[in-house]
Every structure is written in structure tokens, then in C-alpha cells.
N, C-alpha and C positions, 0 to 999 in steps of 0.2 A: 557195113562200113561204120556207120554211126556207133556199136554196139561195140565194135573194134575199139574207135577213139574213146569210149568211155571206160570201158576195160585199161587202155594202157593211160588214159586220166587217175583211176583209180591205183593203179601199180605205181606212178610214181607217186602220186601222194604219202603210198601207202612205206616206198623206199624213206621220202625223207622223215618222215615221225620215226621211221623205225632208225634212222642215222643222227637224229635230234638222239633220241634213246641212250643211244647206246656212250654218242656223246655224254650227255648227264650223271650216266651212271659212271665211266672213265673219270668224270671230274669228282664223283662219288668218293672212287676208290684211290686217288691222288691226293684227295684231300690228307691233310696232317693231321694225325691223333692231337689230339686236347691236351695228354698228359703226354709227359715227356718218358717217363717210362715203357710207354706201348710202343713208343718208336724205338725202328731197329740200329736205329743211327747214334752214336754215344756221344755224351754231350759235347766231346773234345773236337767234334767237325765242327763248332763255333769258336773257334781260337780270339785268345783277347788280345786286340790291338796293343804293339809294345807301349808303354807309356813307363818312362824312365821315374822310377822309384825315389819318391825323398823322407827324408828321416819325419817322424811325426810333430805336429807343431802346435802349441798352443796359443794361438792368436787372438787375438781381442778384432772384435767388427768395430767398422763404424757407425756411425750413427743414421738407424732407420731412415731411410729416405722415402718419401710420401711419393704414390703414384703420382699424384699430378704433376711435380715436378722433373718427372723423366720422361724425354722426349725418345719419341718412336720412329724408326726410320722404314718405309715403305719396303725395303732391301731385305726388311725383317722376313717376309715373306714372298720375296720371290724363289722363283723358281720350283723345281719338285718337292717333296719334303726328304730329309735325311734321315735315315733310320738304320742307322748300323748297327746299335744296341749292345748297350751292359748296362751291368750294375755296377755305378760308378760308389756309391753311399749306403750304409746303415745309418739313419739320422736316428736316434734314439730322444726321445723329448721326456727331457728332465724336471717333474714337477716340482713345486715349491711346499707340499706339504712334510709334516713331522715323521710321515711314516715311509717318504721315498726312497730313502737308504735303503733298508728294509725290503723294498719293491727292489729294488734291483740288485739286491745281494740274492732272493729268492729267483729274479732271472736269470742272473748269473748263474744260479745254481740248474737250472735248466739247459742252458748252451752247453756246461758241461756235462751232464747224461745225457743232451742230443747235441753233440757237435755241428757247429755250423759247415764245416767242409770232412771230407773223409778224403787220408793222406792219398791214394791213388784218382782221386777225382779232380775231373776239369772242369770251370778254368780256375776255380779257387785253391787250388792245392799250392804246397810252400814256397813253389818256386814260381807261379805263377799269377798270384791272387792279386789284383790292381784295386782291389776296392776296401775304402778306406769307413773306418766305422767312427762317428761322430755323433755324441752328446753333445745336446743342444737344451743351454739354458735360455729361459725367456728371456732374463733379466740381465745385469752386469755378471762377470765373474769377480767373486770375490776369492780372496787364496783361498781360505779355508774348506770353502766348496770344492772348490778347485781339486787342493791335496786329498779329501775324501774321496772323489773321483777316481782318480788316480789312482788310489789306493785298492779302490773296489776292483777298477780293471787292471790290477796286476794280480789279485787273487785267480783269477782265471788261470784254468792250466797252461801250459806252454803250445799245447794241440791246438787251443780253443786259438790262441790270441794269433797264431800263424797264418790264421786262415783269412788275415784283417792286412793290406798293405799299410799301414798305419790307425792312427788312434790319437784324433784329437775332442778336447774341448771350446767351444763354439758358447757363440753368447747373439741373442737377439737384441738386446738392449732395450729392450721394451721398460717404463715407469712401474713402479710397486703400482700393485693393482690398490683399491681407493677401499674395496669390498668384494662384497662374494654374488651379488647379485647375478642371476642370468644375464641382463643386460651388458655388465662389464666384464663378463667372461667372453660374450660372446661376441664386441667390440674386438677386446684382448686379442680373441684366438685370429679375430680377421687380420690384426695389424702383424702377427705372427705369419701368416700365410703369406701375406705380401714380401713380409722380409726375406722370407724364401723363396718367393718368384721373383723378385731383384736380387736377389744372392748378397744381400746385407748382410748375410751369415755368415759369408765368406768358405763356402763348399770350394774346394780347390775341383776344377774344371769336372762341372756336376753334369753326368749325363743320364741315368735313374738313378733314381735314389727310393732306398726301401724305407720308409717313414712311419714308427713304431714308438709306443709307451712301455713302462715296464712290466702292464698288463696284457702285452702281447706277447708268449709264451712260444717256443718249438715244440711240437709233441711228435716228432722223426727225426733223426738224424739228416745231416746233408743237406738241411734246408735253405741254405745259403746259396747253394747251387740250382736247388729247386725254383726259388725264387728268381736269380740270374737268368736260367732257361727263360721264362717269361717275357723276358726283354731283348731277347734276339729273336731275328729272322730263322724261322719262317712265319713266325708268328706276328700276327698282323701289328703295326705300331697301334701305340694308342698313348693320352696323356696322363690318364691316371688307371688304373684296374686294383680294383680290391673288393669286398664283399661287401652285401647288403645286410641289413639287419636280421639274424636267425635264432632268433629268441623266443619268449614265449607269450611277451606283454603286449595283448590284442589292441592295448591303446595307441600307440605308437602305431598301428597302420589303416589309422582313422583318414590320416591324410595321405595321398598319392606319393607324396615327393619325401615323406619322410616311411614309407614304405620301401621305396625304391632307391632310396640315397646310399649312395656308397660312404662305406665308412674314413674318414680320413686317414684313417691307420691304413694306409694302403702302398704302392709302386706310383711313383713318379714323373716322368720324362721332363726332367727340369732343360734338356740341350734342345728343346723346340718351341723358339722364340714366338711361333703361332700360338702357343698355350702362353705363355706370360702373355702376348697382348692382347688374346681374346678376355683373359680372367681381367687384367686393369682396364681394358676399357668397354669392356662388356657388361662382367658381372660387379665390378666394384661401385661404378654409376647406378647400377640397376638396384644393390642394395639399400643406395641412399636414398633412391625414389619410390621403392614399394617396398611396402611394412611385411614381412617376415615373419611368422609365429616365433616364438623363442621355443624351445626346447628342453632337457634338462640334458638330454643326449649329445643335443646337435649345435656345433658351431662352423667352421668355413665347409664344411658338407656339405650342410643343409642350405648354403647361398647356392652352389652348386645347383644342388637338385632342384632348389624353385624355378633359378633359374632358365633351365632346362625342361622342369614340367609347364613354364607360362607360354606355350607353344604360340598363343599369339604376341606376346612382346619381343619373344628374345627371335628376332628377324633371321639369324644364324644358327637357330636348330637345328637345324637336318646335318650342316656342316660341324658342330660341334658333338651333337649328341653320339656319334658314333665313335668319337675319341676316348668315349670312358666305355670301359668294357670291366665286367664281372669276370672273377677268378675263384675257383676253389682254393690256391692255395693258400689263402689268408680267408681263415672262419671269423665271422664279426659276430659274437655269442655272448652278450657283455650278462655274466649277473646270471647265468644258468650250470646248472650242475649236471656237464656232463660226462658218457662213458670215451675216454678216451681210445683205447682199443677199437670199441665200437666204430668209430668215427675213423678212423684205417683202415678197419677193414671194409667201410662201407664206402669212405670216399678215399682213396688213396694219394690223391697228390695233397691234400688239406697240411702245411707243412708248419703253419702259423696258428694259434687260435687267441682271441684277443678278450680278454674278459673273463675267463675261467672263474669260478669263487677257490678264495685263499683255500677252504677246506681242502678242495679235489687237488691244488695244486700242491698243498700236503703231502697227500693220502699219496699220488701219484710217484711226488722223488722218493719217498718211503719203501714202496713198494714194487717198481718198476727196476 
């Protein structure tokens, strides 16, 4: 009898691991491919919410408004979080030196040997594309800036610029900077970030936005789409996702948090009011009370990442840290010379790569 009850002690036991199992593995084989090409499902079962099209605008913001003086209402974060997801933005950030023209006549020349959308593709195709691409000056807009701009993005072929629901310039209004020092860049770049988690930018109804310098290059076609997949279900929400540093300078992963820091050239979920008021009243206090290395690299990233590696200060780790998520499809490779071929065929969804040296980016429209 005894021998009995422990024989069928052992058989059920032995049922449920084996029903755990097979569970596990079930949610194995359910789970969603990484890359959006492995799935057999095409990207147009994410249809983009209508949003009624307006002519493009060249508006002036107001003037920077300082965290402290905007008042946060509790309502901000109630309830579930929303996660419908697009790409509402191309922010492109328009530097102030002699040779930015230059920088983005050479990307320009990029988008068009890798076209941002391809004429049969969803949701960016001509009749369909709601996401709107914006240059973004730190400073005032002045005309002449202005017209040069302009000018650059009408050079674009007609393929290229279809694939944009509009095409404005944006001004942060940020003061000339005083000098070049680390220090005042890296002040600079914070009061930047803040202007666009207050939307002092004036992003018309921003819900991700893809946020890129002119040394953030396509090295595939379609990658506008590529990127957009990123920011729809079924893939898990999150407030920023972009790459870490893949480079080859051993100094830079001396410390943790700038080993680990995601690059700002990244995806951003500006329509989730939990991310503006963790960053103003989390991380912008935090900055002013604990000292920060400077960087040469790193500016509102690197608040980021300390932030986040001071696991005994910042009281909201566990709930924040799983909101930034790493992606292939933007390579952070600033200053290395690499095979791009290579890099396709070894990583396939990689659709952005930020830093290339001028030489390869030569050699590549030349030859490709």
C-alpha cells in the first residue's frame, strides 16, 4: 500500500514538471522573432492610425521652459500605460559647425542609395506615411539657415521625400554657447533634451520619434520601416532603445555606466508622460546633486546611464531600468572603419549605423 502511494506520489509529480515543460517550451515557440523579417506576418498587419495630413510648417518654438516651473499632475500616470505605437518623427539635429552643410548633403546622399521607404511597403509608402521628418536647430532660426535647409531637402529625389508626411524646421532656442568646453556642451546638451521632453520644440502630436545627427547614416534600404516596426506591438513598449557603444577604444569601458550607455542617437517614446516625469524629476535633480564624470563622448546619455547604474540612489531602478532596451537596428560605432557588407550579412536588421569615418562613407556611395 505504502509502495502504491508513493509510486502515484512520484507519477504525479513527475505529470506536472512534465506540463510545466512543455508549457515553457509553448511560450518558447510563441515567442516573436527579434527581427522583423523572420516573421511570417508582413509589416502592413500594423496599419497606421488615420491622422488627417497637414501641409508642412515652418514654425518658430517658444521660449525653453525650465523644469521646475511646470507643474505635474498625478493623472499623468494613472491607469495602464498606452502603447499603440508609431513613428511619429525623424528629428534630425542640426549642428553649428562650418562643415554641417557638407554632413548632410553627404546624408542626403545616403537616403538616396538607401531609400527610407520602398514604393510597395507598409506603413510608410505614399499614400500612407504619417511620419513627419524634422530638423532641429539648437539655437534661433535665422532665414539664411533656414533657406539653406530647405534647399538641401529639396535636393532629395521625389522617392526619397514621399516617404516623409511632411518636412519641417524646428528651433530649440537655446543662447550661443559661451565656448567649447566639456562642461558647456554637456550643460548645453541637457537643456536640449529637456526642450524635447516639454515639446518646446514644438513636435506636432509626437509619439516616437527617431532622433539622429548627420553622422547617422542607412547602410539598407527600407529603413524607415525597419525602424517604425520597432515601435509597434508586439514588441514590448519601452522609452528610449538604441545601441551601446561598439567601438574599439578600451578606455571608454573603464566605467560601467559609460560601457553600458545607450547612445542618444536613438528611438524615443515622447507620448509617455511616465518617461517626461521620471527624467524631470528623477534624473534632472539627480544630476544637480551628484557629480558626473564629463566625457568627450557623452552628454544627456550619460545622465541616463549613471543614473540607472546608482542602484542605491535612484529608489526607481527596477521600474525604470527595463524601459530602455537595446536594439540592432541602430549600430553606435563612432570613429571605426568598418566592412559594411560585412555588417549585413552578419547582422541583418542593423539599418542605421552612427559614426562611420568620412573615408568608408566615401568609398561606399562610390562603389556600392
Amino acid at each position: 500500500m505504502m509502495r502504491d502511494v508513493i509510486v502515484e506520489g512520484l507519477w504525479t509529480i513527475a505529470t506536472i514538471i512534465s506540463i510545466s515543460i512543455n508549457f515553457h517550451l509553448l511560450g518558447i515557440v510563441l515567442e516573436r522573432p527579434e527581427n522583423p523579417r523572420e516573421s511570417t506576418a508582413p509589416l502592413s498587419r500594423f496599419p497606421v492610425p488615420a491622422v488627417p495630413a497637414k501641409q508642412a510648417r515652418d514654425n518658430t518654438t517658444d521660449a525653453l521652459v525650465s523644469a521646475s516651473s511646470l507643474a505635474f499632475s498625478p493623472k499623468d500616470l494613472e491607469g495602464l500605460p498606452k502603447f499603440t505605437g508609431m513613428l511619429s518623427h525623424v528629428v534630425l539635429e542640426v549642428g553649428e559647425g562650418k562643415d554641417e552643410e557638407e554632413k548632410i548633403k553627404r546624408l542626403f546622399e545616403y537616403w538616396s542609395k538607401f531609400p527610407p521607404c520602398l514604393l510597395a511597403s507598409n506603413p510608410t509608402n505614399w499614400s500612407q506615411s504619417e511620419i513627419t521628418f524634422s530638423m532641429l536647430l539648437r539655437g534661433t532660426r535665422e532665414a539664411k539657415k533656414v533657406e539653406q535647409l530647405k534647399q538641401l531637402f529639396n535636393t532629395l529625389p521625389k522617392t526619397v521625400r514621399a516617404c516623409f508626411k511632411t518636412f519641417e524646421i524646428l528651433q530649440a532656442g537655446l543662447p550661443d554657447l559661451k565656448n567649447n568646453r566639456l562642461e558647456t556642451l554637456r550643460d548645453d546638451s541637457r537643456k536640449l533634451f529637456s526642450a524635447i521632453m516639454l515639446n518646446s520644440i514644438k513636435l506636432e502630436k509626437p509619439n516616437h520619434a527617431l532622433y539622429i545627427s548627420a553622422d547617422c547614416v542607412p547602410i539598407q534600404p527600407n529603413w524607415l520601416n525597419l525602424v517604425d516596426y520597432r515601435t509597434r506591438p508586439p514588441n514590448e513598449p519601452f522609452w528610449m532603445q538604441g545601441s551601446v557603444f561598439r567601438g574599439q577604444r578600451s578606455e571608454w569601458t573603464r566605467n560601467m555606466a559609460s560601457f553600458l550607455h545607450l547612445s542618444r542617437y536613438s528611438i524615443y517614446n515622447l507620448d509617455d508622460a511616465a518617461f517626461r516625469t521620471w527624467y524631470l524629476h528623477s534624473v534632472v535633480p539627480y544630476t544637480r546633486e551628484v557629480p558626473i564624470p564629463l566625457y568627450d563622448f557623452g552628454r544627456w546619455d550619460m545622465d541616463l546611464a549613471h543614473y540607472l547604474a546608482d542602484v542605491g540612489r535612484s529608489v526607481d531602478y527596477q521600474m525604470a531600468a527595463s524601459k530602455f532596451r537595446l536594439t540592432n537596428t541602430i549600430l553606435n560605432q563612432w570613429n571605426v572603419t568598418i566592412n559594411i557588407p560585412e555588417i549585413i550579412s552578419r547582422e541583418p536588421d542593423v539599418a542605421i549605423a552612427c559614426g562611420i569615418v568620412p573615408e568608408l562613407i566615401k568609398q561606399v556611395l562610390e562603389t556600392q
